[in-house]
C-alpha positions as CSV (number, residue, x, y, z in Angstrom):
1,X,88.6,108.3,101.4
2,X,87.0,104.8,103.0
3,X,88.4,104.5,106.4
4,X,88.9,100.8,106.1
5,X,91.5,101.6,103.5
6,X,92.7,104.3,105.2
7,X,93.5,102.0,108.4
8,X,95.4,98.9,105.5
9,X,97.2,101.5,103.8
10,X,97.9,105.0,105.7
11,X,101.3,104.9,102.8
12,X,98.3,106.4,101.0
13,X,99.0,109.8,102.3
14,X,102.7,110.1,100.6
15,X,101.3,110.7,97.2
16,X,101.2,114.3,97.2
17,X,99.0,114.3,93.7
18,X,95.4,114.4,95.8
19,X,93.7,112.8,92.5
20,X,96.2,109.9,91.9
21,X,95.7,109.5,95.9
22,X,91.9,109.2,96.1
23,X,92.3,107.0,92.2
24,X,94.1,104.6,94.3
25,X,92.3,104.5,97.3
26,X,89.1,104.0,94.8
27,X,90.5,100.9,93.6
28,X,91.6,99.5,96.7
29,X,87.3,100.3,97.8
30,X,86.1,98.5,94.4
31,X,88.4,95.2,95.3
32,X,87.0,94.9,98.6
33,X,83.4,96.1,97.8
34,X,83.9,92.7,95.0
35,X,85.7,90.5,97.0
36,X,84.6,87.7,99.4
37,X,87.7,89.3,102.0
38,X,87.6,91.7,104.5
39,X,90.4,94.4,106.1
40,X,91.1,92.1,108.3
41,X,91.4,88.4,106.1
42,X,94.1,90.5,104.5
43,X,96.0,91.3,107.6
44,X,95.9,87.5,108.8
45,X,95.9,85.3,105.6
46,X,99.1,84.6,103.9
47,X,101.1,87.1,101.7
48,X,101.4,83.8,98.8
49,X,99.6,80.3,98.0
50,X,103.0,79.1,96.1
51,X,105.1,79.1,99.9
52,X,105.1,78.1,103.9
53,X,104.9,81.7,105.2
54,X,102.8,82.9,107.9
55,X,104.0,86.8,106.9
56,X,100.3,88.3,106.2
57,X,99.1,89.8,102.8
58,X,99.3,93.5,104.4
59,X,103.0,92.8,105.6
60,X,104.1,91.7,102.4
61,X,102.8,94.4,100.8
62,X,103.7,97.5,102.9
63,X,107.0,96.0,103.1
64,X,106.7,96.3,99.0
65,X,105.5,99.7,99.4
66,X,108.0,101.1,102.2
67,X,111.3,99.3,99.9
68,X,110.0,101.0,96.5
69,X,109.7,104.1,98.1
70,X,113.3,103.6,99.5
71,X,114.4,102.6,96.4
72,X,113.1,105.7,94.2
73,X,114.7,108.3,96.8
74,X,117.8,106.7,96.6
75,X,117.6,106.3,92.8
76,X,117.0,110.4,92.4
77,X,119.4,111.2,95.3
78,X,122.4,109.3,93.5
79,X,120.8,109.4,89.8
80,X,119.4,112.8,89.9
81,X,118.1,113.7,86.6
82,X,119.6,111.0,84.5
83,X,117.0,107.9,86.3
84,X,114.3,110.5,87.8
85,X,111.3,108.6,89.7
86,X,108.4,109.4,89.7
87,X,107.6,108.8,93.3
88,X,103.5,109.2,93.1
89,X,103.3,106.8,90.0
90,X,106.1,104.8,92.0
91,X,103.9,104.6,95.4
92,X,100.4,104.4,93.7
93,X,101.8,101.4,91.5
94,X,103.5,99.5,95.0
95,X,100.0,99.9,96.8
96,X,98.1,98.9,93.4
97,X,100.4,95.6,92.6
98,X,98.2,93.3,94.3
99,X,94.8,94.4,94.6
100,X,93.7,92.0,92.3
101,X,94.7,89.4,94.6
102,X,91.2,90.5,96.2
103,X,89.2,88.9,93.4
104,X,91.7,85.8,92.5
105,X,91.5,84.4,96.5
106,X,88.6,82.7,98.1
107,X,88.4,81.4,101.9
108,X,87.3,77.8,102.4
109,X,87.4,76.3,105.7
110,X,89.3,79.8,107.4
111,X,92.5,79.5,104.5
112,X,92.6,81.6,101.2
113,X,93.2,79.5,98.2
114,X,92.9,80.0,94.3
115,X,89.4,80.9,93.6
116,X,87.5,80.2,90.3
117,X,87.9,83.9,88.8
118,X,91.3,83.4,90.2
119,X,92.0,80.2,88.0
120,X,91.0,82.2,84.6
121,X,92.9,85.5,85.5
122,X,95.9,86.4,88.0
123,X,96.1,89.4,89.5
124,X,97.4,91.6,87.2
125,X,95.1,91.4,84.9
126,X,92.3,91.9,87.2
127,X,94.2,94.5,88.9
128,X,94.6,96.3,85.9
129,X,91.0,96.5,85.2
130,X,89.9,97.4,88.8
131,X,92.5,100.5,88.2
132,X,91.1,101.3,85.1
133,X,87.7,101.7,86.3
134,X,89.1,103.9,89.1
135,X,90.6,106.5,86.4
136,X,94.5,105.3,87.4
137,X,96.5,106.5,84.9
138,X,98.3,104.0,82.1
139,X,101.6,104.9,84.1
140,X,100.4,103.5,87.0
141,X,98.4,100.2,85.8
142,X,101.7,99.8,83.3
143,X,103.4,98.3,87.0
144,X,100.1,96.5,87.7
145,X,100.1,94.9,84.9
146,X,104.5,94.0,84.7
147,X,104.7,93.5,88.5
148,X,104.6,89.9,88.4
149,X,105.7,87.1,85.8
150,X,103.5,88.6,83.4
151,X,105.7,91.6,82.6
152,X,108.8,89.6,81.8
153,X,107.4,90.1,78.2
154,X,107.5,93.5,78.3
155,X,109.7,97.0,78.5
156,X,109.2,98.3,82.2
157,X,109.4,101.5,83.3
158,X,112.2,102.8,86.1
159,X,108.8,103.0,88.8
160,X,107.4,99.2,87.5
161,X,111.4,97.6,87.5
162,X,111.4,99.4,91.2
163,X,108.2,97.7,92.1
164,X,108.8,94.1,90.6
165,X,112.5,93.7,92.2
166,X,111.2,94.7,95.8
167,X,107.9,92.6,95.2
168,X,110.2,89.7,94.1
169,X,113.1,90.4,96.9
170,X,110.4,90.2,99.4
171,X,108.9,86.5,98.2
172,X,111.2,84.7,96.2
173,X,113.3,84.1,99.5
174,X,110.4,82.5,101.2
175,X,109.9,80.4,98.4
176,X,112.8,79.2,98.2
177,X,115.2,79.6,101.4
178,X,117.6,77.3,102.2
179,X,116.2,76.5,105.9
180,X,119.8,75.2,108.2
C-alpha cells in the first residue's frame, strides 16, 4: 500500500477484507497518479467549490468516513439482522465517494476550481470508473456512483443511503447556514 495514501487515509486499515482494502487504496494511487493535486492540495484546498468554507478536502471526507462508520455500528447494534451493514463495503464506499474529485479539480493561481474534464463529468462518474479499473466490486462503486445528486434517480443500498446522508449532513450546512 502507497504510503502517501496510507498517511490521507489510515481509515484504510478498518476494512478487515485485505483485497477490498488494497482495491481501495489502488484507486485512491490511480486518482493521484492522474491528477494535477498532491497529498497535500487535498489537506489544504477546500472540501466544495459551491460554499465559503475553509474545512479541507481530507476533513470533509474523514469526517464522512468516521460518521458512516458510526452510523453502520449503530444500525447493526439496534437493527441487528433485519438492516445488517456491511461495514467493509460501507467504509471502502465513504473513502471512495470522492476520489473523482481528483480528476474534476484543477489549481489556478494556488485555488482549486472546476477543471475541463471536470465540466464534462462530476465525480461520480469518474470515480466510478477509477474504481472499476481497480477491481472494486459493483457494491462498492453502487455508493460512488449514488453518493451525490446523481443517485437521487436511483434505489440505494443501506451502505450508499449511510454514505449520502453523512456526506450531505456534513455540506449542506455550510452551504447553506443561517450565519447570526
Amino acid at each position: 500500500m502507497n504510503a502517501q495514501v496510507l498517511d490521507l487515509w489510515p481509515e484504510l486499515e478498518w476494512i478487515k477484507d485485505k483485497d477490498l482494502r488494497e482495491k481501495t487504496a489502488k484507486t485512491w494511487e490511480l486518482a493521484l497518479e492522474q491528477s494535477v493535486l498532491t497529498p497535500q492540495d487535498l489537506k489544504t484546498i477546500p472540501f466544495t467549490l459551491l460554499a465559503q468554507t475553509k474545512v479541507s478536502f481530507m476533513d470533509h471526507k474523514r469526517a464522512v468516513v468516521h460518521i458512516a462508520r458510526d452510523a453502520g455500528n449503530k444500525c447493526n447494534e439496534f437493527f441487528k439482522n433485519d438492516l445488517p451493514v456491511n461495514m467493509d463495503v460501507l467504509i471502502a464506499g465513504a473513502i471512495l465517494a470522492d476520489v473523482g474529485k481528483l480528476l474534476e479539480y484543477e489549481m489556478k493561481d494556488g485555488k482549486s476550481v472546476q477543471g475541463s474534464y471536470g465540466k464534462y463529468l462530476r465525480h461520480p462518474f469518474s470515480g466510478v470508473s477509477l474504481a472499476e479499473k481497480c477491481g472494486v466490486p459493483a457494491e462498492v462503486c453502487h455508493i460512488i456512483a449514488t453518493h451525490a445528486g446523481e443517485g437521487d434517480m436511483v434505489k440505494r443500498t443501506t451502505e450508499a443511503y449511510i454514505v449520502h446522508h453523512a456526506d450531505f449532513m456534513t455540506f449542506e450546512p455550510f452551504k447553506a447556514r443561517l450565519i447570526v
